[in-house]
C-alpha positions as CSV (number, residue, x, y, z in Angstrom):
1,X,152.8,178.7,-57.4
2,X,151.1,175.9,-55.5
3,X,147.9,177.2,-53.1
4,X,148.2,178.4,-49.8
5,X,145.9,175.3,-48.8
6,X,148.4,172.5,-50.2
7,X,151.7,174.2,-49.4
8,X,151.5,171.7,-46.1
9,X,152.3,168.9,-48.8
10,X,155.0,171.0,-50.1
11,X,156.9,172.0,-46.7
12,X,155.6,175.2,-47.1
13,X,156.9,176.1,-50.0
14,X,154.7,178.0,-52.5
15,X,156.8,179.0,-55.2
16,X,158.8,175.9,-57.3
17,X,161.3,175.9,-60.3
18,X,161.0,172.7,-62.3
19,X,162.3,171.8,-66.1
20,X,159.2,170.8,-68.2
21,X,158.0,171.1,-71.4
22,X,154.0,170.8,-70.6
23,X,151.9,171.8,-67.7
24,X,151.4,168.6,-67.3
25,X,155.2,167.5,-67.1
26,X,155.6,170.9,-64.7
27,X,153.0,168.9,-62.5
28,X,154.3,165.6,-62.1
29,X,158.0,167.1,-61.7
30,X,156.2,169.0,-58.4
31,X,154.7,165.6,-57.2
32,X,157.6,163.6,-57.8
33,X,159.4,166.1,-55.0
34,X,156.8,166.0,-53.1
35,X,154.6,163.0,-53.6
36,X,151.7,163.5,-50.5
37,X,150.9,166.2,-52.8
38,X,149.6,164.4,-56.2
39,X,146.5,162.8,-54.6
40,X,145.6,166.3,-53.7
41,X,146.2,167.6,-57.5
42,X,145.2,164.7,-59.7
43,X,142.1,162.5,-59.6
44,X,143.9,159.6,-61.4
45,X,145.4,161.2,-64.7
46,X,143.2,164.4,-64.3
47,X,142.9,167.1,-62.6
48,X,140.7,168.1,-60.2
49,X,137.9,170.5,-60.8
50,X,138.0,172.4,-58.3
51,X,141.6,173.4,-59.4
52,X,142.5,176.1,-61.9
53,X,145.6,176.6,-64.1
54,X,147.5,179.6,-65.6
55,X,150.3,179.8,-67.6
56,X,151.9,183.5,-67.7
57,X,148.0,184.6,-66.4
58,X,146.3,182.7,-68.8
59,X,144.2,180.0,-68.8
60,X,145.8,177.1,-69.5
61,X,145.1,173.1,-69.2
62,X,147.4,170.0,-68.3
63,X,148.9,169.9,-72.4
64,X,150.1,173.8,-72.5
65,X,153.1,174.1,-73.6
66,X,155.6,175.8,-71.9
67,X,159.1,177.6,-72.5
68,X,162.0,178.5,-70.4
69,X,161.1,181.1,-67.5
70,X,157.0,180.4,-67.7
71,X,155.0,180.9,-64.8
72,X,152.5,178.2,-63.8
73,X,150.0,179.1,-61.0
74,X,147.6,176.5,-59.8
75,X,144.3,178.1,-57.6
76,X,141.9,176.7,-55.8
77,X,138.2,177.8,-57.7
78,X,135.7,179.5,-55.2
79,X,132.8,177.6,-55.1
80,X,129.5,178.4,-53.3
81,X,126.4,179.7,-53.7
């Protein structure tokens, strides 16, 4: 599930089924759809902080491994004070 405040990038659509092995492959499958939206993820190779990933509710990074029917969610982390 891609955030509410980058589904503009996405034509509004939040929820995406891609074939990939890694977060990370997940990821770049998204961008290559939809390639406005990969500035907006990745800061070069990485991610950007202020982005959180889960994989099946867990915390999970850009080499995760995934398996047929995972669920990747990527949230924007409140930040403040």
């Amino acid at each position: 599930m891609i955030p509410s405040a980058l589904e503009r990038y996405t034509d509004h659509v939040r929820e995406i089924t891609v074939e990939a092995s890694t977060v990370r492959a997940a990821l770049h499958a998204v961008c290559a759809r939809w390639p406005a939206l990969r500035p907006r993820l990745f800061d070069g190779a990485s991610l950007w902080p202020y982005l959180v990933i889960f994989a099946n509710e867990t915390r999970a990074d850009l080499d995760t491994q995934l398996r047929d029917g995972d669920r990747v969610d990527v949230l924007a982390a409140a930040v403040g004070g």
